[in-house]
N, C-alpha and C positions, 0 to 999 in steps of 0.2 A: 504494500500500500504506500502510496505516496501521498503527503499532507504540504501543501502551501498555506503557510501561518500567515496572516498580515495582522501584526497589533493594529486596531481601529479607535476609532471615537464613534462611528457610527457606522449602519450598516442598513442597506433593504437589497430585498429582493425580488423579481416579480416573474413567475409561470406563466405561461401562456398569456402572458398580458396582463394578470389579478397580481395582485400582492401576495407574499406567500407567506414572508417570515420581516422583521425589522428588529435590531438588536444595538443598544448603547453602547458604552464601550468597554471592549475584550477583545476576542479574536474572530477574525475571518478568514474560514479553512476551506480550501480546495479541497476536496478529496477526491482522488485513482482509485482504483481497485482493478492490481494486475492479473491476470492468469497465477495461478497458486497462492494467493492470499487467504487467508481463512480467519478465522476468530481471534487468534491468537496476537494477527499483527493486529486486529482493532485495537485489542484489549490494550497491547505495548505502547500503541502510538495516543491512544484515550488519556493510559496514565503519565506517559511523557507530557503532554501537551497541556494537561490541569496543572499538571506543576513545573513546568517551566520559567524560569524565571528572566521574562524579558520586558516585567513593567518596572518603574522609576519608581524606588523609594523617596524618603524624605531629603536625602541628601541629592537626589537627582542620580544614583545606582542601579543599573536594571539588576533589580534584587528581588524581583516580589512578582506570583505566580498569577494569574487570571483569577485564580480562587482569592488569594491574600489581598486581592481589590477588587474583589465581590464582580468582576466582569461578568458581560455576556458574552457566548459562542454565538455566532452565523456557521453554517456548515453548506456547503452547495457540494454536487456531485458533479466529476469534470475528469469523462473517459480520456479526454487528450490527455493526461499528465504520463498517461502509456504512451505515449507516440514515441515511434523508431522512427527517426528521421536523418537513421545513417546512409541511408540509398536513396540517391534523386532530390528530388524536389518537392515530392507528396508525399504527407508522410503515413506510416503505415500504425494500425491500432490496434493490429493482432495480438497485443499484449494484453489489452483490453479483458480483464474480466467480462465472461457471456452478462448478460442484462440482470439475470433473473439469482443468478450469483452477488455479482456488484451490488443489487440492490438490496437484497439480504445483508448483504456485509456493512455497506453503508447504514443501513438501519440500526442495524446491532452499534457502530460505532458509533451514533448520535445517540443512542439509549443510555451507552456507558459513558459517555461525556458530558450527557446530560445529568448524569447521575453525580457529576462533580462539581457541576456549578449553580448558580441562581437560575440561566436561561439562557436556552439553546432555542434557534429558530432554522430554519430550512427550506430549500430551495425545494421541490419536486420531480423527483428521480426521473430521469430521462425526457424532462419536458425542454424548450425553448422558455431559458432564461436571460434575462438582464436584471445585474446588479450597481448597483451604488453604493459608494461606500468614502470613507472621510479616512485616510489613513494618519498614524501618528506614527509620531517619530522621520519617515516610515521605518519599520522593522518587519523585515519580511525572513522569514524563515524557513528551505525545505527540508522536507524530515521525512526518510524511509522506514518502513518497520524492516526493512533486513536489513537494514544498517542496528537496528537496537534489538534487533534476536539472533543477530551475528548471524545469518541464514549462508 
């Protein structure tokens, strides 16, 4: 699984046109889900990401996690983060978790992320999204789970 962190100040999102999800500030996560990802990387990459610590303590320190400053999660689903774009010029998505996988997996990882914070909001699995969003700092972060289950 692959996670794009953006620390935010704010955040929306809109499905098919409707609003889906809008969240204050915390983080706003891309998430992948490759061919072979299972529960295991949600779980890793859920409890990485609550407790990360990349907000600004009192001294101005990125010392303090999304949870230790009561943030919200935004969470969108975003099959390009698999793209092989070693050959050519289009790039290919066969890395791409099947639909009905990813989106299982995706859900599971919004359930246990939500399970760490005040509030998690969301895009709509496989629908035609645009987002908005207010970043801070910026701090942008990407994070594998086979980079933190050594796979």
């Amino acid at each position: 699984m692959t996670a794009v962190l953006q620390r935010i100040r704010q955040a929306t999102v809109y499905a098919d046109g409707l609003l889906s999800g809008e969240v204050g500030h915390g983080l706003y996560i891309l998430l992948g889900v490759e061919n072979g990802d299972d529960i295991d990387d949600a779980a890793v990459l859920a409890e990485k990401i609550a407790k990360l610590r990349i907000f600004e303590d009192a001294m101005g320190k990125m010392n303090l996690s999304v949870q230790d400053v009561d943030g919200e999660i935004m969470v969108v689903s975003n099959f390009t983060l698999a793209a092989d774009y070693s050959h050519g010029n289009r790039p290919s998505y066969i890395g791409a978790a099947a639909p009905a996988i990813a989106e299982a997996l995706y859900d599971r990882f919004v359930s246990m992320i939500g399970s760490k914070v005040k509030k998690v909001a969301t895009g709509k699995f496989g629908a035609d999204m645009r987002t908005d969003m207010q970043t801070d700092g910026p701090v942008t972060i990407v994070m594998h789970s086979s980079v933190l289950r050594k796979k």
